[in-house]
C-alpha positions as CSV (number, residue, x, y, z in Angstrom):
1,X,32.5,-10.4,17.5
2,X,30.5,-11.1,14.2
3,X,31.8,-9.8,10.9
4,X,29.0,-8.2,8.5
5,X,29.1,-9.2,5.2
6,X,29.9,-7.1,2.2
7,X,26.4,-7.1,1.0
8,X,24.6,-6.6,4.6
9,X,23.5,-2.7,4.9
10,X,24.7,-0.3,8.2
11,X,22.4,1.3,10.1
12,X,23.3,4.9,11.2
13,X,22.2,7.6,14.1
14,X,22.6,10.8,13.0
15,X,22.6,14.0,15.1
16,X,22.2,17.4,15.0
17,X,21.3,17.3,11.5
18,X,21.1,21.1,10.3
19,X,17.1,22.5,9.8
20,X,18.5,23.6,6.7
21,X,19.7,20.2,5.8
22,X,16.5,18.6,7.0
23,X,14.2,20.5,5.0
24,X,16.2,20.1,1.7
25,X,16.3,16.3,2.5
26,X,12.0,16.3,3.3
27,X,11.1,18.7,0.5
28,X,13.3,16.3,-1.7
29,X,12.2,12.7,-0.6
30,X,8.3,14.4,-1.2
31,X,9.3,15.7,-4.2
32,X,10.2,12.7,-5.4
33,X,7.7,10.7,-3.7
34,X,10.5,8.9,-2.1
35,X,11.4,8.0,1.5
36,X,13.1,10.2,3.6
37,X,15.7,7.2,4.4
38,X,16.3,7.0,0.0
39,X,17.0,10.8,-0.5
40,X,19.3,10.9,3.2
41,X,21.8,7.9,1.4
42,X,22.0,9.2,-1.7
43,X,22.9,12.1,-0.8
44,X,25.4,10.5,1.7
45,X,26.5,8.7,-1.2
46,X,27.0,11.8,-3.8
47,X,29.1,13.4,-1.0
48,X,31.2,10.8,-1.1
49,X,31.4,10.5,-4.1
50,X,29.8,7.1,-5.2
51,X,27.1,8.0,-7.9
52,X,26.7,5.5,-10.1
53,X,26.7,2.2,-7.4
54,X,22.8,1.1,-7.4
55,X,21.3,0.6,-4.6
56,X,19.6,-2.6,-4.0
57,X,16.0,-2.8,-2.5
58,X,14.6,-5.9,-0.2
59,X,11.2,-4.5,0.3
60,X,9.6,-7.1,-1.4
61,X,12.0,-10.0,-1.2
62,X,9.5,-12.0,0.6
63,X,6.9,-12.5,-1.9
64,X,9.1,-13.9,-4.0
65,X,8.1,-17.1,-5.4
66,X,5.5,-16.8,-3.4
67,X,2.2,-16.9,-6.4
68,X,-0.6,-19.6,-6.1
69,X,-2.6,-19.9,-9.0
70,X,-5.9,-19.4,-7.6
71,X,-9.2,-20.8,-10.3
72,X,-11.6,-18.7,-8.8
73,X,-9.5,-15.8,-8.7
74,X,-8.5,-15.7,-12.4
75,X,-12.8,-16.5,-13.3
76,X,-13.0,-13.1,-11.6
77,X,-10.5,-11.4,-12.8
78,X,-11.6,-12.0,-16.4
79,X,-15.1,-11.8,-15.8
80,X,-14.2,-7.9,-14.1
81,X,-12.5,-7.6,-17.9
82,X,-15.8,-7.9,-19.9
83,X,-16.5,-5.0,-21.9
84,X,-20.3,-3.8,-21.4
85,X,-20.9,-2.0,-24.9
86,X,-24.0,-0.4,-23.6
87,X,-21.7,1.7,-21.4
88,X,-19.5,2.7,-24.7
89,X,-22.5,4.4,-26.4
């Protein structure tokens, strides 16, 4: 059997989750403008009582080191930042 790292996250199934639960939890995450997933484990985590462990995101992990500089993008780029005066009057 494989051993999962320290740092590797869990994946859970939970059931019969309260509609009382779920709505605090939905009218939370879109308070927040968070995911649903977010709100669900910190809440998981205040109830057990581990507040101040941050929690580390991957979402973008991918495009790391991933820039090209691009010539023709930056000439466009800087010629979208031109001021037009005649539209400041």
């Amino acid at each position: 059997m494989k051993r999962r790292q320290a740092t590797e996250a869990i994946q859970y199934t939970l059931r019969n989750v309260p509609p009382g639960v779920d709505r605090a939890l939905r009218q939370r995450a879109k308070q927040l403008s968070r995911s649903l997933n977010d709100v669900a484990i910190e809440a998981l985590m205040r109830g057990a009582g581990i507040t101040h462990e941050p929690i580390e995101q991957h979402d973008l992990d991918f495009l790391f080191g991933s820039w090209v500089d691009d010539p023709e993008v930056d000439k466009a780029l800087e010629e979208q930042r031109q001021i037009d005066p005649e539209l400041w009057k």
